[in-house]
PyMOL Python script that loads the backbone (N, CA, C, O; Angstrom):
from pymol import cmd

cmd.read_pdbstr("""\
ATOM      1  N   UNK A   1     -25.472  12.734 -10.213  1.00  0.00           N
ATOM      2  CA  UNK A   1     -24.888  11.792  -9.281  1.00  0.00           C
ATOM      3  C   UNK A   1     -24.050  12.547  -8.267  1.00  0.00           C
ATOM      4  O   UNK A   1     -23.103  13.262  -8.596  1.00  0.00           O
ATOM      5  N   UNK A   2     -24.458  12.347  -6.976  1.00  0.00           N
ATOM      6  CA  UNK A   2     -23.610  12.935  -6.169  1.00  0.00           C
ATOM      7  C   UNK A   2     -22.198  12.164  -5.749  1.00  0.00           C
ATOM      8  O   UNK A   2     -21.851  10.990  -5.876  1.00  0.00           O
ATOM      9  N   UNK A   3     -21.539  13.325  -5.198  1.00  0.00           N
ATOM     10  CA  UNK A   3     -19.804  12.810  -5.365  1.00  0.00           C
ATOM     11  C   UNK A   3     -20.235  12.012  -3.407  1.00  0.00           C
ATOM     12  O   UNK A   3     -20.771  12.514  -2.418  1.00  0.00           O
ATOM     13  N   UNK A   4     -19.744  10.864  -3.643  1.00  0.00           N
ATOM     14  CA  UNK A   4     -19.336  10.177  -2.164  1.00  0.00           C
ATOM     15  C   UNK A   4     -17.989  10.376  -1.611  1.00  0.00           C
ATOM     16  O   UNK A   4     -16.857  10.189  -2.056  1.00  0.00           O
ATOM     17  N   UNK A   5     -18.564  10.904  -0.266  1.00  0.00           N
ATOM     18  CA  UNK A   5     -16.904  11.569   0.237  1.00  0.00           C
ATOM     19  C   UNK A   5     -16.683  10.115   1.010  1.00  0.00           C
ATOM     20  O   UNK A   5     -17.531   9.483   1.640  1.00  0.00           O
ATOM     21  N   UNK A   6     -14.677   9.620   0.671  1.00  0.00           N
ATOM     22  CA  UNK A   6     -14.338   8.117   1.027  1.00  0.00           C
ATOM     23  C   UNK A   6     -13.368   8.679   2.421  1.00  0.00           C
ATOM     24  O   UNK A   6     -12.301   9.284   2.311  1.00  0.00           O
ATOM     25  N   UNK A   7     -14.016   8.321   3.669  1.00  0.00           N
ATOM     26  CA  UNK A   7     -13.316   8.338   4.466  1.00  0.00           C
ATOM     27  C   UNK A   7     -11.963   7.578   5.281  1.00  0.00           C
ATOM     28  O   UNK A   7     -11.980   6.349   5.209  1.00  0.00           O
ATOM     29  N   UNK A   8     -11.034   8.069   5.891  1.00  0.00           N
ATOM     30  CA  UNK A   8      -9.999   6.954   5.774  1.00  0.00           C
ATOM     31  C   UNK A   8      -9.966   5.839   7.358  1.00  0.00           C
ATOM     32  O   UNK A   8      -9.343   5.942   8.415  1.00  0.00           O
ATOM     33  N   UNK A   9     -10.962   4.817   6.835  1.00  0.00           N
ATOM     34  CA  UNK A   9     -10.914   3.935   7.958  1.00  0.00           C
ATOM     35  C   UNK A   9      -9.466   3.672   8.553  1.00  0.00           C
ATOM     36  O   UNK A   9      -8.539   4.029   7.827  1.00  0.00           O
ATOM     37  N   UNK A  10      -9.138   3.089   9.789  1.00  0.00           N
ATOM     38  CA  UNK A  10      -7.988   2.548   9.850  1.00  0.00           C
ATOM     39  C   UNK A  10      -7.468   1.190   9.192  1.00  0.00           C
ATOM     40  O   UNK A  10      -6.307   0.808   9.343  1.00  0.00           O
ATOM     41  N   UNK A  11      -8.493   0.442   8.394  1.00  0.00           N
ATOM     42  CA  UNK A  11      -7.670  -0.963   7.288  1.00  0.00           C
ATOM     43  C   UNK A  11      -7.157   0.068   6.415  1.00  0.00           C
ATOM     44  O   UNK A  11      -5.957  -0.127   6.223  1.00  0.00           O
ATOM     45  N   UNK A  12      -7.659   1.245   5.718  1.00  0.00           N
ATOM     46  CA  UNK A  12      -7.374   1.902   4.231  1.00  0.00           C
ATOM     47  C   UNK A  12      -5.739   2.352   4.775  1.00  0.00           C
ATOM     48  O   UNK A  12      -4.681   2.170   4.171  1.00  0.00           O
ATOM     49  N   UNK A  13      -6.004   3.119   6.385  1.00  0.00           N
ATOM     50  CA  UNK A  13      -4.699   3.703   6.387  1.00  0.00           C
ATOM     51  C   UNK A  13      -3.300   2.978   6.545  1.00  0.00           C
ATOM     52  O   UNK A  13      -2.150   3.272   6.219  1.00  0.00           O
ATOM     53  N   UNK A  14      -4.040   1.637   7.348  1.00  0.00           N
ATOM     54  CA  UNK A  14      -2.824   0.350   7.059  1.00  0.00           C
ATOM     55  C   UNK A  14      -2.732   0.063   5.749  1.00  0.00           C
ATOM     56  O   UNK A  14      -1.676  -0.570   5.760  1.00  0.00           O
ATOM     57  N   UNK A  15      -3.162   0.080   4.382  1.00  0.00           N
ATOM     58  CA  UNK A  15      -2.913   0.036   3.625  1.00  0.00           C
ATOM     59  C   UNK A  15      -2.129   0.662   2.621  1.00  0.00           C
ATOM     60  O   UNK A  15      -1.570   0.277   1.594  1.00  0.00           O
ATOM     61  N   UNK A  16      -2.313   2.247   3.502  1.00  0.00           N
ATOM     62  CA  UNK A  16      -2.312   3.364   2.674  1.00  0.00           C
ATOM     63  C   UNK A  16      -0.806   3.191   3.370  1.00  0.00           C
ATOM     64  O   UNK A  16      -0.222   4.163   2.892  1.00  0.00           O
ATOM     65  N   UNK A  17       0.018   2.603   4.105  1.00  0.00           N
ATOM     66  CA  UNK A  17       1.070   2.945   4.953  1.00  0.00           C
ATOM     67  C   UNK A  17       1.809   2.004   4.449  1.00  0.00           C
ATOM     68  O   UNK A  17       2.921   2.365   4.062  1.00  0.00           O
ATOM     69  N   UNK A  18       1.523   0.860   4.330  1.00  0.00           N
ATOM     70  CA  UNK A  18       2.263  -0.595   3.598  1.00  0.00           C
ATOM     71  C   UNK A  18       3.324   0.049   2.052  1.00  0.00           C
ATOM     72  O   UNK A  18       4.521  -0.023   1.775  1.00  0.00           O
ATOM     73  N   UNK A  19       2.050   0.682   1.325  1.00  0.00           N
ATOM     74  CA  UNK A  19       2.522   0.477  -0.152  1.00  0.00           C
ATOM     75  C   UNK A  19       3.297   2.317  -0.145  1.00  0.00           C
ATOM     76  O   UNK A  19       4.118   2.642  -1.003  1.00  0.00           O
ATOM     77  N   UNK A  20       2.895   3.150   0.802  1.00  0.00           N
ATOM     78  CA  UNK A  20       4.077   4.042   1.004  1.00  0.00           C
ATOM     79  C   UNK A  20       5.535   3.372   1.468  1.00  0.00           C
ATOM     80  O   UNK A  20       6.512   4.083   1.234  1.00  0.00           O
ATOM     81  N   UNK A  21       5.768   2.184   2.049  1.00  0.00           N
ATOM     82  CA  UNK A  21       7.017   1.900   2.493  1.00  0.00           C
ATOM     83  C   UNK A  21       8.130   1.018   1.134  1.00  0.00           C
ATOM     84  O   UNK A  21       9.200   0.464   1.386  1.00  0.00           O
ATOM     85  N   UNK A  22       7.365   1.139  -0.498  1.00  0.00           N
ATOM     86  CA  UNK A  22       7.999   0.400  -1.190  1.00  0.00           C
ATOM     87  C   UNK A  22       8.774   1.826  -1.855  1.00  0.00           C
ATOM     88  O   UNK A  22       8.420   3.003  -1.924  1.00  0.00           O
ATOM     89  N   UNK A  23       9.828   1.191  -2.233  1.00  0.00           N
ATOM     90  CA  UNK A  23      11.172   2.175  -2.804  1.00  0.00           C
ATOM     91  C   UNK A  23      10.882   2.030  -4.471  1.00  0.00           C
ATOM     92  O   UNK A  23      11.050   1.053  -5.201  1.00  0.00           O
ATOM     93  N   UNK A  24      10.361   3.442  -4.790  1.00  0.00           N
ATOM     94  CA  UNK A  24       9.746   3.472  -6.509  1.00  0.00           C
ATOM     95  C   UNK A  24      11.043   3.457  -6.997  1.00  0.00           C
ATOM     96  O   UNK A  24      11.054   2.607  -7.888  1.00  0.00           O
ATOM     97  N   UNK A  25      12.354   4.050  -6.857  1.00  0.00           N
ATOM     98  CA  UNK A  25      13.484   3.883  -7.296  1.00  0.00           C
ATOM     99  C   UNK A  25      13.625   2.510  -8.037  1.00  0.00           C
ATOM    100  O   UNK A  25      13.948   2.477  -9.224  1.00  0.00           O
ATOM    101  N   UNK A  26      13.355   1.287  -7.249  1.00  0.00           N
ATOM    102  CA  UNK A  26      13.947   0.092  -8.235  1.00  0.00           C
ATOM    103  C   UNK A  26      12.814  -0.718  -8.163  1.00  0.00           C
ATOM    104  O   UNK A  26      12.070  -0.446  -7.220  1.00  0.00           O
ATOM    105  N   UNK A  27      12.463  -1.649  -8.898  1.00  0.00           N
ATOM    106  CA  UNK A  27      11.891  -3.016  -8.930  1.00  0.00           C
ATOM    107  C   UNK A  27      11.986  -3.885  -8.496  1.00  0.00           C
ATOM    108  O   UNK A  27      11.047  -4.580  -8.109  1.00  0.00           O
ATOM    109  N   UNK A  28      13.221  -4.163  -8.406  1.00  0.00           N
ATOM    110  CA  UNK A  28      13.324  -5.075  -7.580  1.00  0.00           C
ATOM    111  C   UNK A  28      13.902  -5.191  -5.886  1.00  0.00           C
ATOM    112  O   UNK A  28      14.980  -5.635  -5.493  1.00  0.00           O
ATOM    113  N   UNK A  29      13.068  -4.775  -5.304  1.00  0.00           N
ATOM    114  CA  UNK A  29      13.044  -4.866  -3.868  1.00  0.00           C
ATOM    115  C   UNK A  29      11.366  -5.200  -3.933  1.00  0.00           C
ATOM    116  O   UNK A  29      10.595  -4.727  -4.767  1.00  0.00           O
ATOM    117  N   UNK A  30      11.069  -5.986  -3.012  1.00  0.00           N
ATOM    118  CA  UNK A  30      10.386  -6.385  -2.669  1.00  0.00           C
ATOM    119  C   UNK A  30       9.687  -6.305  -0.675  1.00  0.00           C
ATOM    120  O   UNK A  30      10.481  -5.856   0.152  1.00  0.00           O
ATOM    121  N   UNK A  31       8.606  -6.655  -0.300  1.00  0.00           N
ATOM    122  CA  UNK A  31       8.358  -7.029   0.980  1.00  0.00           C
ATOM    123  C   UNK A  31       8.457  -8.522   1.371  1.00  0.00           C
ATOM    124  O   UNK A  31       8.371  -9.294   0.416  1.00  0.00           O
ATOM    125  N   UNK A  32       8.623  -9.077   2.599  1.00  0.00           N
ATOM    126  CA  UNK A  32       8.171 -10.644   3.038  1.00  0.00           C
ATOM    127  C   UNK A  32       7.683 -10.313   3.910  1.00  0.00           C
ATOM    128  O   UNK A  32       8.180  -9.416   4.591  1.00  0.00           O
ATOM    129  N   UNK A  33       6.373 -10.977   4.274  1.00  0.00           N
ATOM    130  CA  UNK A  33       5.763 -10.023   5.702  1.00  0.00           C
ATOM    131  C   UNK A  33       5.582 -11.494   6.346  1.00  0.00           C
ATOM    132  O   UNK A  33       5.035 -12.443   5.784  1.00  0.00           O
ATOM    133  N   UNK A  34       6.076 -11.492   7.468  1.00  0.00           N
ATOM    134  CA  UNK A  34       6.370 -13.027   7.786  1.00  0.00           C
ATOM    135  C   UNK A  34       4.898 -13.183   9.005  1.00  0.00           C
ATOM    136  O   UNK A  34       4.097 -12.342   9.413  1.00  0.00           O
ATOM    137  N   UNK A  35       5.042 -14.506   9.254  1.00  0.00           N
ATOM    138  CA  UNK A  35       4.146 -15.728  10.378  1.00  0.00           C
ATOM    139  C   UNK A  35       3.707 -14.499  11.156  1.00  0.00           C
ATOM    140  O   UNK A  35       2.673 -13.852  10.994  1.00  0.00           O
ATOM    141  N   UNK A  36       4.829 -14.269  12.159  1.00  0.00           N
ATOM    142  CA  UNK A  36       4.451 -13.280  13.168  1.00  0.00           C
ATOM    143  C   UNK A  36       4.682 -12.201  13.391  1.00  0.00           C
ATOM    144  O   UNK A  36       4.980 -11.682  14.467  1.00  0.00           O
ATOM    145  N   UNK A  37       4.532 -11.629  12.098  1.00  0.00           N
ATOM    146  CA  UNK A  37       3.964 -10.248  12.107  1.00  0.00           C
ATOM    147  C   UNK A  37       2.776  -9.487  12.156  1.00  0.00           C
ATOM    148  O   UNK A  37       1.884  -9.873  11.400  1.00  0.00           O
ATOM    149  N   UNK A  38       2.526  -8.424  12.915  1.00  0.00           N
ATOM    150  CA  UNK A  38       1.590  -7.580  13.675  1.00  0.00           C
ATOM    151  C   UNK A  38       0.380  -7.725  12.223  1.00  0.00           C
ATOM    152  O   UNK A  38       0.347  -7.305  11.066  1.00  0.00           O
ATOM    153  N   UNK A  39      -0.537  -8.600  13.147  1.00  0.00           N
ATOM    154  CA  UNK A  39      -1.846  -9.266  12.341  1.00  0.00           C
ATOM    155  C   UNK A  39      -2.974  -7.996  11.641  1.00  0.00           C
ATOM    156  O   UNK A  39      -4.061  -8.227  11.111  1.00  0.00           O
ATOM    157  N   UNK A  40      -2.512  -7.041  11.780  1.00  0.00           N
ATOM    158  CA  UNK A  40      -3.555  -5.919  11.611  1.00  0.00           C
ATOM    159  C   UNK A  40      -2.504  -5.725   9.714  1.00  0.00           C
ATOM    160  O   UNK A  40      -2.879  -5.836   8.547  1.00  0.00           O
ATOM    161  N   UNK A  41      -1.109  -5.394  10.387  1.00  0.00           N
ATOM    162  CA  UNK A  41      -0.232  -5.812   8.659  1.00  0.00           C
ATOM    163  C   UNK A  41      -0.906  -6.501   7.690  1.00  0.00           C
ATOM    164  O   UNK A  41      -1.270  -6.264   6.538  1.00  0.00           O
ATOM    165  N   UNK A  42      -0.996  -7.629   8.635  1.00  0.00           N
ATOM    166  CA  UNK A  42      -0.605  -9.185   7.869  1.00  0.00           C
ATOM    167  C   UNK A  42      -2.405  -9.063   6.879  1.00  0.00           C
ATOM    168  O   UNK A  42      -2.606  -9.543   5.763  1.00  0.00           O
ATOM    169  N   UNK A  43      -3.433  -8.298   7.729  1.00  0.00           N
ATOM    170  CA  UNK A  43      -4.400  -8.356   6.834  1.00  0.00           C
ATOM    171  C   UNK A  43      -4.535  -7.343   5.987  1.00  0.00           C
ATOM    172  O   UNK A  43      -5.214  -7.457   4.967  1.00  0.00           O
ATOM    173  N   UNK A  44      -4.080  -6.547   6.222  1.00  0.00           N
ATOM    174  CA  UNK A  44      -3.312  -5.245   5.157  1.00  0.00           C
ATOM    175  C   UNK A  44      -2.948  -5.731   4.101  1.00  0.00           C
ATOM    176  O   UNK A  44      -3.641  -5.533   3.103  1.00  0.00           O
ATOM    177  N   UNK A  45      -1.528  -6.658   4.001  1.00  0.00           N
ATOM    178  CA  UNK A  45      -1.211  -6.974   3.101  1.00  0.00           C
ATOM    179  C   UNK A  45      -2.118  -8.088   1.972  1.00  0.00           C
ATOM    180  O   UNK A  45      -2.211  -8.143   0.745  1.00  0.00           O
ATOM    181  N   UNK A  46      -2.611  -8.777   2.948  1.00  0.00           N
ATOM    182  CA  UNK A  46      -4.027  -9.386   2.023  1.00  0.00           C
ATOM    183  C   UNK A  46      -4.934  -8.682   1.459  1.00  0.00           C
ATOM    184  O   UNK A  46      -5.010  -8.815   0.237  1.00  0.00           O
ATOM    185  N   UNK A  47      -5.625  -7.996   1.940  1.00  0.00           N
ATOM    186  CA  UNK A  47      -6.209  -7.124   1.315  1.00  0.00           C
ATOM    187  C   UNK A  47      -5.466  -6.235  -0.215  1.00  0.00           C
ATOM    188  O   UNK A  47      -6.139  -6.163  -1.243  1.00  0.00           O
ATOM    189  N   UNK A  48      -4.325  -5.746  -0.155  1.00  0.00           N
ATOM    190  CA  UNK A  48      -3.515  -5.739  -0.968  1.00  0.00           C
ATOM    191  C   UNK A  48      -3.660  -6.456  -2.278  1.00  0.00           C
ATOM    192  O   UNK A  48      -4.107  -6.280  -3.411  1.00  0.00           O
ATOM    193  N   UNK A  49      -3.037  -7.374  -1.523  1.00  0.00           N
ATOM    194  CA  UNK A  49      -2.877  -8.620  -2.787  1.00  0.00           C
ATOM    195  C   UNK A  49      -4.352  -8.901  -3.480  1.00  0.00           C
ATOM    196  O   UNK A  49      -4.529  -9.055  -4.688  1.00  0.00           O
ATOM    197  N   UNK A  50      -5.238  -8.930  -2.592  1.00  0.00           N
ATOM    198  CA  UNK A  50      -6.998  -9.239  -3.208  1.00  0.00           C
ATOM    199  C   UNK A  50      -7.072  -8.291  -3.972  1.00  0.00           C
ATOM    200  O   UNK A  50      -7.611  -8.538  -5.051  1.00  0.00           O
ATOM    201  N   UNK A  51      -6.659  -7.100  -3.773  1.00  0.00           N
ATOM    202  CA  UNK A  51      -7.011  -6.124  -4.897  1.00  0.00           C
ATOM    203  C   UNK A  51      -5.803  -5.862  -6.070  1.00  0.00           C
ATOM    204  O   UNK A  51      -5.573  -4.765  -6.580  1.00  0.00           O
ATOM    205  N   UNK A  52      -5.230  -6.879  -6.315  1.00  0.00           N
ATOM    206  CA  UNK A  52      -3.795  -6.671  -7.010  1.00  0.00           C
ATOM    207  C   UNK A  52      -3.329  -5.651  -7.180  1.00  0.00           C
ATOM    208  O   UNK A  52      -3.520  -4.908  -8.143  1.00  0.00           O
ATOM    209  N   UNK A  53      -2.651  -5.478  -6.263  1.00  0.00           N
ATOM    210  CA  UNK A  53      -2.087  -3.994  -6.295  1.00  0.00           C
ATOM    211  C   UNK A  53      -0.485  -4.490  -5.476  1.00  0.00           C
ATOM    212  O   UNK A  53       0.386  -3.694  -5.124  1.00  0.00           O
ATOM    213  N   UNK A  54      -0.425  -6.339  -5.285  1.00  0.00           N
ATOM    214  CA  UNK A  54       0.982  -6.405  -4.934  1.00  0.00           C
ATOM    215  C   UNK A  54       0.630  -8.130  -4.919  1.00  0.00           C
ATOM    216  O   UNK A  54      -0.383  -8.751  -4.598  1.00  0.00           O
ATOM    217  N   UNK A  55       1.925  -8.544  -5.408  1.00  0.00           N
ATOM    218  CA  UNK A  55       2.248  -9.734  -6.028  1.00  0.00           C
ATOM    219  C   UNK A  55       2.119 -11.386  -4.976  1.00  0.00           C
ATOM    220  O   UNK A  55       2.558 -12.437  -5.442  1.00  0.00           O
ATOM    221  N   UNK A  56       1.773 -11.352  -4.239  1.00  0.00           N
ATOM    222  CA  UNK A  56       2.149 -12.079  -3.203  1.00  0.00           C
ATOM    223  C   UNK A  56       1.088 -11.682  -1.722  1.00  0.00           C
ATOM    224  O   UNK A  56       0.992 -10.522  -1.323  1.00  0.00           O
ATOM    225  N   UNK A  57       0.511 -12.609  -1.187  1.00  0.00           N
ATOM    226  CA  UNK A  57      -0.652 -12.550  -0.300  1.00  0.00           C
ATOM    227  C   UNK A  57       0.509 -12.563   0.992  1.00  0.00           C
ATOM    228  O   UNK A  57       0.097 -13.395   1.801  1.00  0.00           O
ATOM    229  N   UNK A  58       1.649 -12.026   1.427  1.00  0.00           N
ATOM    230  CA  UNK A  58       2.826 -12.286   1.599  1.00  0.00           C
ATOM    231  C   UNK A  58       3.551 -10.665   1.801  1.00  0.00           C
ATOM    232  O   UNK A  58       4.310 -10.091   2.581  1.00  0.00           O
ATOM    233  N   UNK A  59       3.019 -10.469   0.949  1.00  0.00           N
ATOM    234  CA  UNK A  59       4.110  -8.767   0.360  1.00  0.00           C
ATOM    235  C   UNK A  59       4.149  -9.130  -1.137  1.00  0.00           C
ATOM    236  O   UNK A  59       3.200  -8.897  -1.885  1.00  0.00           O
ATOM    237  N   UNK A  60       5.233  -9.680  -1.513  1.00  0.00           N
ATOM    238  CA  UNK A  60       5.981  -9.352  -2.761  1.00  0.00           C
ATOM    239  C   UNK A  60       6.199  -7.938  -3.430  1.00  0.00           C
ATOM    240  O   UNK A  60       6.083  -6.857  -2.853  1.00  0.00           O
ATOM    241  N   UNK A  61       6.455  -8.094  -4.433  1.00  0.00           N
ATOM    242  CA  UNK A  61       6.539  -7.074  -5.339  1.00  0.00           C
ATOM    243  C   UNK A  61       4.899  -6.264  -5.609  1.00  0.00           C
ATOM    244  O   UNK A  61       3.728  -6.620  -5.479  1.00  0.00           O
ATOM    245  N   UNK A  62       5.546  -5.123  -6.008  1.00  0.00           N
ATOM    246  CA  UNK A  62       4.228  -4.165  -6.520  1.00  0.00           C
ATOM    247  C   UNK A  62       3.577  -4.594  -8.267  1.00  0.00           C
ATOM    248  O   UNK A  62       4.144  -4.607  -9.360  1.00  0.00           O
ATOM    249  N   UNK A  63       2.678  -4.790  -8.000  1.00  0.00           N
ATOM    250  CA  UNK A  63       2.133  -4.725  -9.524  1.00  0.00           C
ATOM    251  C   UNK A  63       2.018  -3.590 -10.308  1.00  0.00           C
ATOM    252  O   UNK A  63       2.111  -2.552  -9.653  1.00  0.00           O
ATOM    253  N   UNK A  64       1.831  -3.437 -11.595  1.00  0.00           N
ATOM    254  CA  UNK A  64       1.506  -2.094 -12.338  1.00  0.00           C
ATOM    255  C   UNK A  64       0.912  -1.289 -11.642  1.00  0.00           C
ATOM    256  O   UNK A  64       1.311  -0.195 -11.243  1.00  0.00           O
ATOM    257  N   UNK A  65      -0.042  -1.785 -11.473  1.00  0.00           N
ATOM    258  CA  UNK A  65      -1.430  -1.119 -10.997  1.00  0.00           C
ATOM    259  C   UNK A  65      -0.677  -0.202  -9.404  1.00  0.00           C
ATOM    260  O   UNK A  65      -0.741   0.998  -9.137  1.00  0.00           O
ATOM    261  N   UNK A  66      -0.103  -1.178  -8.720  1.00  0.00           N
ATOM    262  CA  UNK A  66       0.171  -1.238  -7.358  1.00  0.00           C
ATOM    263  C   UNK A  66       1.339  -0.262  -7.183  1.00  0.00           C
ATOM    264  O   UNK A  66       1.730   0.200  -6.111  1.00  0.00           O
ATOM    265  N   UNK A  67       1.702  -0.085  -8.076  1.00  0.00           N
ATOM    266  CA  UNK A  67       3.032   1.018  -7.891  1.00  0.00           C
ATOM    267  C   UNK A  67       2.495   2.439  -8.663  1.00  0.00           C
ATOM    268  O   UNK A  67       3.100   3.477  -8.393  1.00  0.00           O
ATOM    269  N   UNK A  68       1.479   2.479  -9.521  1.00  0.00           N
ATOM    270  CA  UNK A  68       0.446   3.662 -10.013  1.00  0.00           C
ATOM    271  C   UNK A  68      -0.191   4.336  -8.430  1.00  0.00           C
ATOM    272  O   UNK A  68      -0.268   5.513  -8.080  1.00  0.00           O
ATOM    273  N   UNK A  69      -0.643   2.888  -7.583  1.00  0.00           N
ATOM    274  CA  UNK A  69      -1.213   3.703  -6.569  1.00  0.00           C
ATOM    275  C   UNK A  69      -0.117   4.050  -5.328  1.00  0.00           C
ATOM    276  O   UNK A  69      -0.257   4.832  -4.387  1.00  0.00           O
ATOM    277  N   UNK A  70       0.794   3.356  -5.605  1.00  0.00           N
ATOM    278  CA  UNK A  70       2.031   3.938  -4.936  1.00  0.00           C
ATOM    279  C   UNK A  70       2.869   4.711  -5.052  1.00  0.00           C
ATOM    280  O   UNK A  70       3.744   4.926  -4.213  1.00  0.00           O
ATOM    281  N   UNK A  71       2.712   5.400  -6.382  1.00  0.00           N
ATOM    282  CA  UNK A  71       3.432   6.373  -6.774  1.00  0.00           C
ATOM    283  C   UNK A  71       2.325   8.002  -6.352  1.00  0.00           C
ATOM    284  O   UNK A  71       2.843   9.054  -5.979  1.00  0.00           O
ATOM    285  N   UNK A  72       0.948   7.828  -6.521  1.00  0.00           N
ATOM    286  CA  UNK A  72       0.177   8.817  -5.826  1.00  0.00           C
ATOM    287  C   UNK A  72       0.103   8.968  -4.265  1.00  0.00           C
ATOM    288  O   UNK A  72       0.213  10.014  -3.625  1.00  0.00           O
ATOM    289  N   UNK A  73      -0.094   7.785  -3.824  1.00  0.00           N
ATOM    290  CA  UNK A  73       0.267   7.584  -1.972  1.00  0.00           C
ATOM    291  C   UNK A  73       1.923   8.132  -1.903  1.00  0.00           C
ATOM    292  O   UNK A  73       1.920   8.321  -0.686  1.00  0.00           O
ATOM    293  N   UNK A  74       2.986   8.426  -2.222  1.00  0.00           N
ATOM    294  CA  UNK A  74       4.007   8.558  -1.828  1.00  0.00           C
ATOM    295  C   UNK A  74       4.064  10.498  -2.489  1.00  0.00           C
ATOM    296  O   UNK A  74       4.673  11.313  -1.796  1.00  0.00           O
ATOM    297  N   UNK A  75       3.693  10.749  -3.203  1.00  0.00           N
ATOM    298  CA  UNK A  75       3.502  11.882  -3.839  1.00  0.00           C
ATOM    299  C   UNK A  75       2.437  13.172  -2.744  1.00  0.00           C
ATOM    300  O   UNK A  75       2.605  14.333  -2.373  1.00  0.00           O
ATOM    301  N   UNK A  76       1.532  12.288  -2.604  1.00  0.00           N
ATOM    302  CA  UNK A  76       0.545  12.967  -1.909  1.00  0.00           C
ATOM    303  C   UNK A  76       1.004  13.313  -0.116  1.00  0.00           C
ATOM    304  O   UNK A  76       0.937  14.339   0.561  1.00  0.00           O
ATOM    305  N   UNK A  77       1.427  12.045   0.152  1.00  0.00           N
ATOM    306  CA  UNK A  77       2.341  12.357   1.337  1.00  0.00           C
ATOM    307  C   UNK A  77       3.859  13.516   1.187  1.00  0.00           C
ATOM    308  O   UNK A  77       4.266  13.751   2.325  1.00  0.00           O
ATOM    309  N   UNK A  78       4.332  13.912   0.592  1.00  0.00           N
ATOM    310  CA  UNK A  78       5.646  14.402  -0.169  1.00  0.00           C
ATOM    311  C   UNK A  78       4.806  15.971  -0.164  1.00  0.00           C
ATOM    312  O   UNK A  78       5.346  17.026   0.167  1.00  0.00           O
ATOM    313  N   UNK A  79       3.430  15.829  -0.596  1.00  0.00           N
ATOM    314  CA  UNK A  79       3.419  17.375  -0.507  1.00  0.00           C
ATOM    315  C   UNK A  79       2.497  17.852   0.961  1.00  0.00           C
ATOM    316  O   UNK A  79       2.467  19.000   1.406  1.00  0.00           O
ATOM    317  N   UNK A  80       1.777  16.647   1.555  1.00  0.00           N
ATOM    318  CA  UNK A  80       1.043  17.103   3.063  1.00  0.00           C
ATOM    319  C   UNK A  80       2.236  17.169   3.630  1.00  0.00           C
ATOM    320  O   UNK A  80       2.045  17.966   4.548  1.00  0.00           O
ATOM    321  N   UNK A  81       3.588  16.773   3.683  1.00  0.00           N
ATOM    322  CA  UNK A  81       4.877  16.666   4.740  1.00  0.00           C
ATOM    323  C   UNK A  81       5.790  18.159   4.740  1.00  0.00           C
ATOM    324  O   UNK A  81       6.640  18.647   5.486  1.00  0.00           O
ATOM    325  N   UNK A  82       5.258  18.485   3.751  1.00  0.00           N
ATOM    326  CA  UNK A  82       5.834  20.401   3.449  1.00  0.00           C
ATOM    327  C   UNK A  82       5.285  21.479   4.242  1.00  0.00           C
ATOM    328  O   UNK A  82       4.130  21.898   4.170  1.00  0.00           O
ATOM    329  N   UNK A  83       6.120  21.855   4.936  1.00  0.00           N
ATOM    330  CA  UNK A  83       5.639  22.977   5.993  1.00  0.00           C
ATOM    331  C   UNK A  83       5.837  24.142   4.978  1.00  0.00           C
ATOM    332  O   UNK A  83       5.591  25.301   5.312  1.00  0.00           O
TER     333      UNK A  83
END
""", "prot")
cmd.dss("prot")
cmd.show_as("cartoon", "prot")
cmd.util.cbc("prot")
cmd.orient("prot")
């Protein structure tokens, strides 16, 4: 089976940018991503939520799952940001 290389569309990188902005420090902070906010977000964050990886079609909180992939998205950025 060959390996499929996953390229980073711009929905993945709005995605990939959302769940870098949650603070792994605590639990409880959360997002509200409101009415009129920048609609390219707002389907970001749906997408999100469709894949439970965050609590709320909205923002909310991170799920298990959602803070596993937020703890590698924030990690992985932490070592490309090292000169």
């Amino acid at each position: 089976m060959k390996n499929e290389i996953i390229s980073l569309t711009p929905e993945l990188v709005s995605e990939l940018n959302f769940l870098a902005r949650y603070d792994l420090d605590t639990q409880q902070e959360g997002f509200k991503i409101h009415h009129e906010a920048d609609p390219v977000l707002k389907q970001a964050v749906q997408r999100l939520f469709d894949k439970s990886l965050i609590t709320q079609a909205d923002g909310g909180y991170l799920t298990a799952l959602g803070r596993e992939v937020a703890e590698h998205i924030q990690s992985a950025l932490t070592i490309l940001n090292t000169n």
